[in-house]
Each structure stands twice: as structure tokens, then as C-alpha cells.
C-alpha positions in Angstrom: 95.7 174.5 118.7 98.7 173.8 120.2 100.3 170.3 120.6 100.9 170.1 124.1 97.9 169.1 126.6 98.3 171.6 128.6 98.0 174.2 125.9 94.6 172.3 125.2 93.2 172.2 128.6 93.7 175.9 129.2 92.1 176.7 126.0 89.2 175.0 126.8 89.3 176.5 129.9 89.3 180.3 128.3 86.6 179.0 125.8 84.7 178.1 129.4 85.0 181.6 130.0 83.5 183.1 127.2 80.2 180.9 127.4 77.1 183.4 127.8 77.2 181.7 131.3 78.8 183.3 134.1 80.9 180.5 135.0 82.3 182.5 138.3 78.4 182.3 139.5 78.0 178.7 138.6 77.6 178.5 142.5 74.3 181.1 142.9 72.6 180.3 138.7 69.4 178.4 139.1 70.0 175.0 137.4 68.3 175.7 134.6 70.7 177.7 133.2 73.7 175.5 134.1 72.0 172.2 133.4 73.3 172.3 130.0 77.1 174.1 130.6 79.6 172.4 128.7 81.9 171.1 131.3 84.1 168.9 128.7 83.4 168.4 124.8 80.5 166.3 124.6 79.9 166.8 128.7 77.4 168.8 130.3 76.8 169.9 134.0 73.1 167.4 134.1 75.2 164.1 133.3 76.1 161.7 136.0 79.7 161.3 134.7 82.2 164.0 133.6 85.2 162.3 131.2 87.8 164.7 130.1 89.2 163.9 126.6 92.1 162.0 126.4 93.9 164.7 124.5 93.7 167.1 127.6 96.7 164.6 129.8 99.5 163.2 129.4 99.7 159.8 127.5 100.9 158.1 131.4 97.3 159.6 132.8 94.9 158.8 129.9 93.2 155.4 132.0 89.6 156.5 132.2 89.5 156.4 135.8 92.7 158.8 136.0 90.3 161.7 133.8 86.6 160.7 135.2 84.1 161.5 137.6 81.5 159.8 138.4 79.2 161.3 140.9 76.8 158.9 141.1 79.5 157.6 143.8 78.1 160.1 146.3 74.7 158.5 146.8 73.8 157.1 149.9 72.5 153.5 150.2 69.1 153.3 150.7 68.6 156.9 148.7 67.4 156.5 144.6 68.9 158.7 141.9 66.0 159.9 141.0 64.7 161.2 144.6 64.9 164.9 144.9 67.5 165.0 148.1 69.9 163.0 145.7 69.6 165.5 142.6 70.2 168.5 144.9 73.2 167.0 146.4 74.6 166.2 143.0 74.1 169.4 141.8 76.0 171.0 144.8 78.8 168.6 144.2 79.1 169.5 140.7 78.9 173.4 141.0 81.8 173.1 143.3 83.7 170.3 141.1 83.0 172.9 138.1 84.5 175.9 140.3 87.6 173.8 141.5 88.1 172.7 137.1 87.6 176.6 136.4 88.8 179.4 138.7 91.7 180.6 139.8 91.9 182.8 142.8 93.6 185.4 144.4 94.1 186.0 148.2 97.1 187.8 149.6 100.1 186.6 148.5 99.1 183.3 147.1 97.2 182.6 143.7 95.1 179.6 143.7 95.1 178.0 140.0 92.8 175.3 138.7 94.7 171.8 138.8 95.2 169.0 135.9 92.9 166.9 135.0 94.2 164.0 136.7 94.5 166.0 139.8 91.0 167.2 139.7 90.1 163.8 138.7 91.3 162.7 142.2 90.2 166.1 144.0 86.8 165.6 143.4 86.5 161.6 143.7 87.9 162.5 147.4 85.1 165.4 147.9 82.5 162.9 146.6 83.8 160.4 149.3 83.3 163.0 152.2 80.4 164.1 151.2 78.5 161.3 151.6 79.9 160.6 155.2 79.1 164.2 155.8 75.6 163.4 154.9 75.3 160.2 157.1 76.2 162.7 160.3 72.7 163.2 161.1 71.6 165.2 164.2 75.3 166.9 164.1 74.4 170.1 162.2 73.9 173.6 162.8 71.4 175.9 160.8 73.2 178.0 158.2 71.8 180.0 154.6 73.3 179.2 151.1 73.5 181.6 148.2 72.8 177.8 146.2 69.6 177.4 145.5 70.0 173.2 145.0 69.1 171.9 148.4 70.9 172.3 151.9 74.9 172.4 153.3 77.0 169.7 152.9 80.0 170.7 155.2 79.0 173.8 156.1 76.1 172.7 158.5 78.2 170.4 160.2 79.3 171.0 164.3 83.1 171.5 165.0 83.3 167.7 166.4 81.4 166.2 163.3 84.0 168.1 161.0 86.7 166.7 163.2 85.6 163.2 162.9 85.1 163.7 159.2 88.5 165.0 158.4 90.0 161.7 160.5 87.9 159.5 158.9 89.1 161.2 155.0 92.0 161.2 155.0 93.0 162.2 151.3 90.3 164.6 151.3 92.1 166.2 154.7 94.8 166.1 153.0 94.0 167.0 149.3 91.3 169.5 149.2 91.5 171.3 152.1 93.7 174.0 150.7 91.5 174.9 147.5 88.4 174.6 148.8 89.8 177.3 151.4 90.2 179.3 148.7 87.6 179.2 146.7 85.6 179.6 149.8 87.3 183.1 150.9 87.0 184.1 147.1 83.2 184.2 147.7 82.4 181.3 145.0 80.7 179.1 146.9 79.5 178.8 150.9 79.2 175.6 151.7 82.2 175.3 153.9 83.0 176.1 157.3 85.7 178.7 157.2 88.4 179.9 154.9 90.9 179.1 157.1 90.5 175.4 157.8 93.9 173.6 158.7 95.4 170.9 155.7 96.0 167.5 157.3 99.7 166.4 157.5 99.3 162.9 156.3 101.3 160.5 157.8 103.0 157.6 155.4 106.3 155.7 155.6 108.6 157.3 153.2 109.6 154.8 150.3 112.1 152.5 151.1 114.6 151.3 148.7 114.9 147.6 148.3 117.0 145.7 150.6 120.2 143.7 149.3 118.3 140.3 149.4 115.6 141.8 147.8 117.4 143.3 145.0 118.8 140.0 144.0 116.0 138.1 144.1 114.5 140.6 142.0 116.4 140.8 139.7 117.6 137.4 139.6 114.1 137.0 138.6 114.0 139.4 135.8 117.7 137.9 134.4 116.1 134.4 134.4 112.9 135.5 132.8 114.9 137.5 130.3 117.1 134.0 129.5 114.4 132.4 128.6 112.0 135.0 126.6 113.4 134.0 123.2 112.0 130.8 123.4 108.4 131.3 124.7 108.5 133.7 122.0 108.9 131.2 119.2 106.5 128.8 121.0 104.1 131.4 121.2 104.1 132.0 117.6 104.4 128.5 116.3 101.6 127.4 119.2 99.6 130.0 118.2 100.0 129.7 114.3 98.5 126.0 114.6 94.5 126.7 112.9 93.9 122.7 112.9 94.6 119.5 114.0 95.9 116.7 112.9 93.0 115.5 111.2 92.2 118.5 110.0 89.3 119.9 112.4 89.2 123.4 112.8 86.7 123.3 115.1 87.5 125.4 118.8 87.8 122.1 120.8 89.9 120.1 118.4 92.2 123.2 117.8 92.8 123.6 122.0 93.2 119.6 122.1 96.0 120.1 119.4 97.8 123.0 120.6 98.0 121.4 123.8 99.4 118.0 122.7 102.1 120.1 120.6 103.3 122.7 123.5 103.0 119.3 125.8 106.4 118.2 123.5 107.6 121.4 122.1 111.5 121.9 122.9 113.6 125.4 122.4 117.1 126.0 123.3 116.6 126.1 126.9 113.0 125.1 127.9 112.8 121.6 127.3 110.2 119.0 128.6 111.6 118.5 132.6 113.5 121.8 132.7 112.7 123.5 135.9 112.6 127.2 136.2 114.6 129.4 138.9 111.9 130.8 140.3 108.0 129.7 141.0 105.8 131.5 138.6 101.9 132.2 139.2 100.0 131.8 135.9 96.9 131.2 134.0 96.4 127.1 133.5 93.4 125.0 132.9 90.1 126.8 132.8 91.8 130.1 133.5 92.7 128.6 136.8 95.7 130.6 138.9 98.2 127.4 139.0 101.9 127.5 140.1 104.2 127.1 137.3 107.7 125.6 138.0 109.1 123.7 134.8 108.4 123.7 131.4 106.3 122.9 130.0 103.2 125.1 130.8 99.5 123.7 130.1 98.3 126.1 127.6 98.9 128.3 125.3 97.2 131.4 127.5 99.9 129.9 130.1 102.7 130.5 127.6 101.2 134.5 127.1 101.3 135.2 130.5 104.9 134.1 131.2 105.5 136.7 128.0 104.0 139.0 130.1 106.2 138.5 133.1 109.0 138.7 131.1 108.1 142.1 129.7 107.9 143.6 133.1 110.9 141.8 134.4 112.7 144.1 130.7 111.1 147.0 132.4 112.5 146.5 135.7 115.7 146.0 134.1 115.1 149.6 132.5 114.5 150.6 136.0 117.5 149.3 138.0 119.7 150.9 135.2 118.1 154.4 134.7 116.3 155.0 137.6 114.4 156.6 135.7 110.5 157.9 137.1 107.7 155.5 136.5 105.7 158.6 133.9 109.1 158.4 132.3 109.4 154.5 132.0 105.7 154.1 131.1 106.0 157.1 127.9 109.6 155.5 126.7 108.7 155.2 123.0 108.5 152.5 120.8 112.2 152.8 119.4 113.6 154.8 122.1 117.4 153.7 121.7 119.6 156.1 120.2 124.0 156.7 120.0 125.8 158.9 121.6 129.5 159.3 121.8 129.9 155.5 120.6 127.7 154.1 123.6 123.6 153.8 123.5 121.1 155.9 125.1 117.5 156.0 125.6 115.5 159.3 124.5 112.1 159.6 126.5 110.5 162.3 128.5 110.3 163.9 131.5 107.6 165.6 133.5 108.4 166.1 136.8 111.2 168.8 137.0 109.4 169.9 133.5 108.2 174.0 132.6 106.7 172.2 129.8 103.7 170.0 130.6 104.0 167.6 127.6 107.4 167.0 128.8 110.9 167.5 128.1 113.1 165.3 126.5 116.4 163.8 128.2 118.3 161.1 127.6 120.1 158.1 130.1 122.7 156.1 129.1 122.4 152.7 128.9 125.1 149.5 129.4 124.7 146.7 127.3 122.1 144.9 129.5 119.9 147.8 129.2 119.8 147.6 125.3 119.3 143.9 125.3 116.2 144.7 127.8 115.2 147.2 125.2 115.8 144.7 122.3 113.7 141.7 124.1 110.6 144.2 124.7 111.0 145.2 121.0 111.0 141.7 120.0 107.9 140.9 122.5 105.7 143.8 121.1 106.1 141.6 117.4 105.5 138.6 118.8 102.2 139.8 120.6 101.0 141.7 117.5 101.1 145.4 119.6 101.2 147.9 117.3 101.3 151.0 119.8 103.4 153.4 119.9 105.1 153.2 123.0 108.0 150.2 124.3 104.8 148.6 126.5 102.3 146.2 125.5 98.2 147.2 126.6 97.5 146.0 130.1 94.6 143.5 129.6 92.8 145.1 132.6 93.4 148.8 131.3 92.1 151.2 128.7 94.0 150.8 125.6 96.1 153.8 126.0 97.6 153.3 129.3 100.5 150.8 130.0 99.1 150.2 133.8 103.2 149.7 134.2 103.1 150.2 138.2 100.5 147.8 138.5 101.7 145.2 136.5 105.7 145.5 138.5 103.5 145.5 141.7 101.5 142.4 140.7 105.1 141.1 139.4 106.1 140.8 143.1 103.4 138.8 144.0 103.1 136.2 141.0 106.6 135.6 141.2 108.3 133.2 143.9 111.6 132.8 145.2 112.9 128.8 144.9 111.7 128.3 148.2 108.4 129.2 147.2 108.6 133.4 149.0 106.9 135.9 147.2 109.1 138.5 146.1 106.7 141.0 147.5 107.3 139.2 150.9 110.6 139.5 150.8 111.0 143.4 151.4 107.6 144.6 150.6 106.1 145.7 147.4 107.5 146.2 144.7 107.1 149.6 142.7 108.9 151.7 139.7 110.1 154.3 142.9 111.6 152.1 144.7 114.2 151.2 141.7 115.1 155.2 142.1 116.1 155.1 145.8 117.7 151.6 145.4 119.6 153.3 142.4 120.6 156.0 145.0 121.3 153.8 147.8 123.8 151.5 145.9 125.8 154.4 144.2 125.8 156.8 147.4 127.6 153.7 148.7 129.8 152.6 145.7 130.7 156.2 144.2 132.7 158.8 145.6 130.7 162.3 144.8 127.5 160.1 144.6 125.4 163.4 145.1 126.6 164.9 142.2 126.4 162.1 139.6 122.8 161.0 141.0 121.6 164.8 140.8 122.3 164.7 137.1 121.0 161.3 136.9 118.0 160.9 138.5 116.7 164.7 137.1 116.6 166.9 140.4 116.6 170.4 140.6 117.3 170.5 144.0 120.7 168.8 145.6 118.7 168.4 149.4 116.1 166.4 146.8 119.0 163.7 146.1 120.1 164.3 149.5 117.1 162.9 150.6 116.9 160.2 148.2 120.4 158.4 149.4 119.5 159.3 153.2 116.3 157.3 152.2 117.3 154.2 154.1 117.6 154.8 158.0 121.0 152.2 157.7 122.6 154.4 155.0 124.9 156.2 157.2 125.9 152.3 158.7 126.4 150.7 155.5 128.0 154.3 153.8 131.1 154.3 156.5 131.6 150.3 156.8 131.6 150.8 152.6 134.4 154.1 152.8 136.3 152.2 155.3 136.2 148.7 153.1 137.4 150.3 150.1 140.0 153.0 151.3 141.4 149.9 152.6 141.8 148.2 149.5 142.9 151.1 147.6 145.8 151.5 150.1 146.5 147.8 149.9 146.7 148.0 146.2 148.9 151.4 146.1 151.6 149.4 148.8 151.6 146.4 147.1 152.9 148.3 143.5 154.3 151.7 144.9 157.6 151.0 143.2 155.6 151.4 139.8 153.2 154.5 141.2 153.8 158.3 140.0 153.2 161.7 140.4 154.8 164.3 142.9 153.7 162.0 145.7 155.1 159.0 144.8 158.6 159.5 146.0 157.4 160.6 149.5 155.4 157.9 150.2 158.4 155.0 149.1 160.6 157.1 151.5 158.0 156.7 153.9 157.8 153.4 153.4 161.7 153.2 153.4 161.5 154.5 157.1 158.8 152.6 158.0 160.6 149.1 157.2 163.6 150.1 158.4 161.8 150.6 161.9 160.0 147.6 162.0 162.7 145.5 160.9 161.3 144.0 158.2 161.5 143.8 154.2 157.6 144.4 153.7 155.4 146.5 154.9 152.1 144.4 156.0 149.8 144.6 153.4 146.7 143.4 154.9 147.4 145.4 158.1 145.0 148.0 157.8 147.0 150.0 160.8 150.3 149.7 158.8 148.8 151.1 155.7 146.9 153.6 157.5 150.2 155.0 159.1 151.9 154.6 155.4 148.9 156.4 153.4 146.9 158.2 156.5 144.6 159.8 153.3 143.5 158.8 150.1 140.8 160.4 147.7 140.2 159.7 144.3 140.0 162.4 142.1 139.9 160.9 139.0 140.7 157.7 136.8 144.1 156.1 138.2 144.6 159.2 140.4 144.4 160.2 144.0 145.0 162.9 146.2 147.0 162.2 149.4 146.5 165.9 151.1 144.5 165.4 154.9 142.3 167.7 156.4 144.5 170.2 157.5 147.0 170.3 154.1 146.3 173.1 151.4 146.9 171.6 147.5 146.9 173.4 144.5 143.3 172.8 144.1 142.3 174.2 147.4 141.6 177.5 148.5 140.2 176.6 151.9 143.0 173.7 154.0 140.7 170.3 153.5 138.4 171.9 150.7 139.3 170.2 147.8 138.1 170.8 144.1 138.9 167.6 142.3 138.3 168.9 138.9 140.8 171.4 139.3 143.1 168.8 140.3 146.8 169.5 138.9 149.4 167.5 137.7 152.3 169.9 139.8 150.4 168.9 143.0 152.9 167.9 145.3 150.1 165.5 146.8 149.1 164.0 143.4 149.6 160.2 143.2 148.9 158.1 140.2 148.7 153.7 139.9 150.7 152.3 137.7 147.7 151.4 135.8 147.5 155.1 134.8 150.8 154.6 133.1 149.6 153.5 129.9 147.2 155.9 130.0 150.2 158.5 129.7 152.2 156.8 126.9 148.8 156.6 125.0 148.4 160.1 125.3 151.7 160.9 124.4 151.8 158.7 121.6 148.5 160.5 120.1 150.1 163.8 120.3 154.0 162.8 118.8 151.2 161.6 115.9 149.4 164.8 115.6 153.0 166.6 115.4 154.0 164.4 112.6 151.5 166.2 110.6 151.2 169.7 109.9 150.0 171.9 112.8 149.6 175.5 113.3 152.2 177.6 116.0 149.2 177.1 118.6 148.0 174.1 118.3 151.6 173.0 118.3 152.2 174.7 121.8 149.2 172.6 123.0 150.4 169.6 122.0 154.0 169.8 123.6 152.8 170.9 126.5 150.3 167.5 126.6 153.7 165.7 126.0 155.4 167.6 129.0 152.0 166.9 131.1 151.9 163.4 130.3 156.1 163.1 131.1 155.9 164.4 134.4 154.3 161.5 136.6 156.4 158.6 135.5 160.2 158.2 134.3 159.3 155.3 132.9 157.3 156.8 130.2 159.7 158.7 128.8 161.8 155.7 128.8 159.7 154.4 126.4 160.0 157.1 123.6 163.9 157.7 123.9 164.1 155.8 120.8 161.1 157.5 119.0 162.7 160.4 116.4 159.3 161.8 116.7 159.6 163.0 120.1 163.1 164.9 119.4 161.6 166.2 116.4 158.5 167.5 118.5 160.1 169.1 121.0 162.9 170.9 119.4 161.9 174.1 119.4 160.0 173.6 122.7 160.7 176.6 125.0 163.0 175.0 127.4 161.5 176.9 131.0 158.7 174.8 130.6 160.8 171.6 131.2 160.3 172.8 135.0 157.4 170.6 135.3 159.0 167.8 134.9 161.1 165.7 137.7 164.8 166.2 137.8 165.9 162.6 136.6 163.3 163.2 133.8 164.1 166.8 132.7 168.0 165.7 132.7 166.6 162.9 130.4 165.2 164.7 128.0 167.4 167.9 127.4 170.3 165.4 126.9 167.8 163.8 123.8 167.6 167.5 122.7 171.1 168.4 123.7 170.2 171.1 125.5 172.9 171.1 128.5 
């Protein structure tokens, strides 16, 4: 069987169809010969619950209540499960839960195909919710036949107003089911419906916001505090933990919590030490199990002590989450080790679902910067320390199934067990706090910080669709606000630093803008041009784009560059070095006589004609900006020896002062 869960659901679902059963008729059989269908391995169509084996979702969907039915959740109060009216209704609910699991359905030009697990999971739970507020809508029905032979309608029965005020009232079941059971409905599976055309619900939500600025900080000033301190509740937890007796000897439950407490009452690590008072207020287990607030060390117990563990392994996870901006299914399945090099740096490896063909998810990778690892390294650390032996970077949630990480949960209860130092819940701050709203803050802060944020955040945040990441930095209603008061902020600083070391800039465009500043001081009467004047540098720089690592176009809207085939359409990468409106810092200067130095070293050795030709033309490339670089290889015998026998028409991209240079090094006049 194949590997994937996917692959494992739909082969149980083609074994479904080869069961002496008519499973298409599952609507019409007399229960007798469906009591006993095999619905799940292990499951039959007469029990109350239906639990689909773990191995059929993905591991971030295996909690039991994410793959479970019950549909004893249906029955009315005041009605027992063994009267007759509550068996019938069951067994209508399950027919149709067992059709939805099952069938796919054609109509037209759309095909109707059974959902996941988790999806049918939380199909049905919403079907099982409207039901029984269908059924409470007595003296509200009409008289209609069934082709099930298990008691009467459900929906079906029920007047145009009553349907209405049940689709207001259920919402996710407006919302949710309306489409399938449409279709299942017009396929002829089942009748109990009103029409095969009833509208879907828009539901209406606030889109998720990212974080605000304050927010943000407090967050993660939060995690970065917990994070400082983790080492050393860590080695109090173990050596707290490790202590079997006391002093006397007792190994008794009482004398052994006595002891513990008297020894984490004076036990002292790098930071925490009796007195020290934490950066933020921290809600935790105490006495008795008793929710205290915890604001210095130390803590009262040793449970105390686990807890703050805990809140230091979501604050690693947030960490993961402000850097990657990664999905929470692809945070909550990072494995175990997931750290791995690439191109001298470290990345994480982990799945992804979403924007997935394959089910069981594809593998990408994010780069990480060095706080990332360390986050990576802590939770590594923690999973020792707490004895978790699973195999993903997340410890068991204490309140979840042993295969889930309950990771959303836990950040969301984060924000409201952790307080600011005047005693604020983060949560209050700018509401809660989930794993989504790290992807939009992500977007947010690099829409306003990088110039072609779209681009970059498509690639990192693992759209298919550039409207998708669009939508993501448009997310917050300010964006646009914040965006231009951002662009204007920083062109303005870019211009100050290119005025303030002009003398020292290069490329085509250099000499054009010191003879503009020439003209400019000579007007104005004065030796400087006004560096913080934002007018002044306007009028001396009117347009500035950076285009790549020490280098900036100058072109406006109207000006056609090499790189543009359209006036004010620029393609950056194609950016070229002739450009008449490239500019380069004079912090891009080294960066030319490193490259040049590289290649006079690659030409020392033996080279083929070709690669030889590629290398002298690097050198001419790397020439052309600034005079001053080739100033600093007239001495070098390497560079006459390299470009002897360098074809001497392609000295024409070089600047006249520096092509003079040069052919008088390889007396060439």
C-alpha cells in the first residue's frame, strides 16, 4: 500500500466499493443489511462513533477529534438513545455521513469528490449540529415521502422560513455543507433535502490581521527573554527532578515534594538567581495546581519549573515563525532534526501541504539566520530534557492525543499566560495570537522594508498565485500609509548617503550627477549641497531604485535604459554595467577589486582560450565603474600579463581616463 495517506484513504475507499453492498444505495437498503458496513477498519455503520485510523491524515490532523464522529451529539435533551425516534434519526444521519465519505458525483460541469477525513470529520459534526435544531422546529414542517426507510425528514420537511432561520442560526453548516449535500441531493442518493439548488452562505469573518508594531515587540520580546533563560530551568529541571529522597533519606511522596521544594527554594543558575525578576509576568501552575502569577525566580514547584519549559518551547516556535513564516501544518510536522546546510548557511527541511499535488506533502526548505538555529537548538535541547522521544521538533501537548503537537493552541494560550511588565496580556495587546498571523506580519514588515517584496515573499511564503501574496501584504488596511511614509523615509536616506560620498561613487552616472552638483552649488552660492534638505537632494537625485547590492538606477519614468523596452519599465536583473544611468556607492568598490583580484588569480593558472575570454572580460566589467580600481592594480604584473592578448575593441567599455590608463600599461597607443 502506498505510503502516503491519501493513497490509503482512497484505497479503502475502492475496497468500500467492492463490498457485496451497494454502497451508492446506502440511502434506500433496509438497515439490516447496512447495520454491519465497514465504514472504517474496525468501524461499522450500527456504532455511535466513527474514528478513522490515524494512518488515513496527515501527522498535523491525527487529534482524535480532527478524524471522529460521534453522533450521539445529535440527540435531543429529553430524548434516550435507546428510544426508537433517536435510532431512526441516527441512522439517517449516518446514511448520509457514509454517502458524503463515499461518492463522488457528477453534474454538468462540476464533479463532486468525497473530502479528507478531517474535512468530513468537520462536515458532518456541522450536519449533526443542524440536525438537531432542525428537529426542535416543531409545527414548521410540510408533509413529504422518503425513499429511507429509517424514520421521517430531517431538512427536507421543513417550511422555507424554518430553513431560513436554520441556515442563520448554523452558520458553518450554511457555509460548509451546503454545496455537497446539493449534490449528492441532485445525483439521486438521498432525499432528505429541500432542493438541489440551495444557495452556500458567504460567511462573514474579519480577515486575519497581522500583528501591530507594539505587538510584535512585546511578543517577541517575550519569546527572546524566555529563550535567555531556557538553559537554566533546563538544568534545574533535571537536577530538581533527579532528587528521589530527602535529606534523611525518605523516599516517601511527601518528604520527596518537601525536599524538592526546599532545594529549587535556593537553587541558583547563571541568570535566575533567588530575587531575579523576570521581563515579563508569567501565568503558571503553583501550589496545589493553583494558576499563580509568576514574576521572579524562584518558582514554587517543580510542576512550576515544567511549565515555564513549556512556555519557552512555544516562544522557539514563534521564533521559527517570525523567521519563516512558514504555515502552522508546516511548523507543527518540522521534524525532529530538521536543520540542514546549504551554500555555507542553515536551512530547515520540512513539508508543505497547502500548494501540494501530493497529499503527504512536499518537501521545501527556508533559510534560516542564526537566531533561527539557536531556536532550533533550544527546542532540541528541551525535547532531552523532557524525555520526548517523538519524532517531530514538538513536545506532546498534555491536553492532546499523543500524536498531535496542538501547536496553535498552545501559541494562542501563550498570549494569554504571558504578561507585559505592566501586567497586559499579550493577547490584549493586538488580539490573539496565532501561527497565521506571523505569515502576514512576515509580509507586512518586508512589503515595507524590501524593494520587490512581492517577488521575494512569493517564493517565500509558497504561493502559487502572485494576487495570493498580493493579498497577504494588502492585509493590513494601513499598509498603503505606512508602505509610502517607509519609500519616502528611505529614498531619502539613500540620497543623503549618495551626496554625502558622490566624489567616491561610480558607474556611467556618477559624473552627471557631480556636474549636477557642480551647477547646483554654484547657483546656490554655497560649498555643500544641504544634505538633510530632502528638496535639495530631490532636485540633485530626482530618482533612485535599487537594483542590486551597492547599485542603483537613476532613469525616471519617462527615461528608456538599457534594461527597458517600455520608457519607465525597468528589468533590474537585466541591469547593465554600459547603462548610462547606472550608479554604484563607493562601498561597491571593493566589491570590484575583489572580483578583479579573483579573476588576475584564476589567469595565473592555466586556463583554456574560453574561459580565458570570460575572465578578461570580468576584469574589463569590473574596471569600468571606478578609476580608482584600476589604480590599485597598476602595480600588479598579473593584470599586464592577463590582458595582453586581450582584443583591444573591447576596451570601449571602459571610461576614457581609464581605457587611456590601461593601454599605456599594455602599450598599446
Amino acid at each position: 500500500m502506498p505510503d502516503d495517506q491519501k493513497a490509503r484513504l482512497d484505497d479503502h475507499r475502492r475496497e468500500l466499493t467492492r463490498h457485496p453492498v451497494p454502497i451508492g444505495r446506502s440511502w434506500s437498503l433496509p438497515w439490516q443489511e447496512l447495520r454491519n458496513f465497514p465504514v472504517f477498519p474496525g468501524i461499522v455503520m450500527e456504532d455511535d462513533v466513527f474514528l478513522a485510523p490515524a494512518d488515513m491524515v496527515p501527522p498535523f490532523q491525527r487529534a482524535q477529534g480532527q478524524r471522529s464522529v460521534d453522533f450521539r451529539a445529535a440527540i435531543l435533551q429529553g430524548w434516550g438513545r435507546s428510544d426508537a425516534r433517536t435510532e431512526q434519526m441516527l441512522r439517517r444521519l449516518k446514511r448520509i455521513a457514509l454517502l458524503d465519505l463515499t461518492q463522488t458525483v457528477r453534474g454538468g460541469k462540476s464533479i463532486s469528490k468525497p473530502p479528507s477525513i478531517s474535512t468530513w470529520a468537520a462536515r458532518t459534526k456541522a450536519m449533526l449540529s443542524a440536525a438537531k435544531t432542525a428537529i426542535e422546529m416543531t409545527g414548521q414542517r410540510r408533509t413529504a415521502s422518503s425513499g429511507c426507510p429509517d424514520g421521517g425528514a430531517i431538512f427536507r420537511t421543513l417550511a422555507p422560513d424554518a430553513f431560513r432561520r436554520l441556515l442563520d442560526s448554523q452558520p458553518t453548516f450554511a457555509t460548509k455543507c451546503i454545496p455537497r449535500l446539493n449534490a449528492l441531493f441532485n445525483a439521486g442518493l438521498f432525499d432528505d433535502w429541500p432542493a438541489g439548488d440551495v444557495p452556500k452562505k458567504k460567511r462573514e469573518h474579519d480577515p486575519i490581521q497581522p500583528f501591530c508594531d507594539a505587538a510584535f515587540s512585546e511578543i517577541l520580546g517575550a519569546c527572546f527573554f524566555l529563550a535567555s533563560i531556557q538553559s537554566d530551568l533546563e538544568a534545574c529541571y533535571r537536577e530538581i527532578s533527579a532528587v528521589a529522597a530527602d535529606e534523611r533519606g525518605r523516599r516517601g511522596a511527601d518528604a520527596v515534594r518537601a525536599c524538592r521544594k526546599r532545594r529549587l527554594s535556593r537553587w541558583r543558575g547563571k541568570i535566575l538567581t533567588p530575587g531575579y525578576a523576570f521581563a515579563n509576568g508569567f501565568l503558571i501552575d503553583g501550589e496545589g495546581r493553583q494558576t499563580v502569577l509568576a514574576s521572579a525566580w524562584p518558582v514554587a514547584t517543580l510542576n512550576s519549573v515544567r511549565f515555564l519549559l513549556r512556555l519557552c518551547e512555544i516562544a522557539n516556535a514563534q521564533i521559527l515563525a517570525a523567521m519563516t513564516a512558514a504555515r502552522h501544518s508546516e511548523l507543527v510536522t518540522l521534524g525532529r532534526d530538521p536543520l540542514v546546510p546549504f551554500a555555507g548557511y542553515r536551512h530547515i527541511a520540512g513539508l508543505t501541504y497547502k500548494e501540494s499535488e501530493n497529499p503527504a506533502g512536499q518537501v521545501r526548505q527556508w533559510p534560516l539566520a542564526s537566531h533561527g538555529v539557536a531556536a532550533v537548538r533550544r527546542q532540541q535541547s528541551l525535547l532531552c530534557t523532557l524525555a520526548q522521544d517523538g519524532p517531530y521538533l514538538w513536545s506532546t501537548d498534555p491536553k492532546s492525543r499523543p500524536d498531535i503537537s496542538g501547536l496553535g493552541k498552545r501559541i494562542l494560550r501563550f498570549g494569554r499566560a504571558v504578561r507585559t511588565r505592566d501586567g497586559t496580556p499579550l493577547a490584549e495587546i493586538d488580539g490573539d495570537l496565532s501561527p497565521h498571523r506571523y505569515r502576514k506580519t512576515m509580509a507586512r514588515l518586508a512589503g515595507l522594508c524590501l524593494e520587490g517584496a512581492s517577488g521575494v515573499l512569493y517564493d517565500v511564503l509558497g504561493h502559487r498565485d502572485i494576487e495570493v501574496t498580493l493579498g497577504y501584504m494588502l492585509a493590513d488596511p494601513d499598509f498603503r500609509r505606512d508602505a509610502d511614509r517607509v519609500r519616502h523615509e528611505i529614498l531619502h536616506l539613500r540620497r543623503k548617503e549618495i551626496a554625502s560620498e558622490l566624489d567616491d561613487c561610480g558607474g556611467p552616472a556618477a559624473d552627471g550627477l557631480r556636474i549636477a552638483r557642480e551647477d547646483l552649488q554654484a547657483r546656490m552660492m554655497a560649498d555643500q549641497v544641504g544634505e538633510d534638505d530632502p528638496g535639495l537632494l530631490a532636485t540633485l537625485i530626482p530618482s533612485l531604485q535599487l537594483v542590486g547590492p551597492g547599485r542603483y538606477c537613476t532613469a525616471d519614468s519617462k527615461q528608456t535604459g538599457l534594461c527597458s523596452r517600455v520608457a519607465g519599465q525597468r528589468d533590474i536583473g537585466a541591469c547593465n554595467a554600459g547603462c548610462i544611468f547606472r550608479l554604484e556607492t563607493a562601498a561597491a568598490a571593493k566589491d570590484r577589486r575583489d572580483a578583479v583580484a579573483d579573476a588576475l588569480e584564476a589567469l595565473s593558472g592555466e586556463t583554456d582560450p574560453g574561459h580565458r575570454a570570460y575572465l578578461q572580460g570580468q576584469i574589463l566589467a569590473n574596471l569600468a565603474p571606478f578609476g580608482q580600481v584600476l589604480d590599485a592594480f597598476l602595480g600588479d604584473p598579473r593584470l599586464r600579463a592577463a590582458l595582453e592578448d586581450c582584443d583591444p575593441r573591447n576596451f570601449s567599455v571602459l571610461p576614457d581616463d581609464t581605457r587611456r590608463k590601461l593601454e599605456n600599461l599594455l602599450e598599446m597607443t
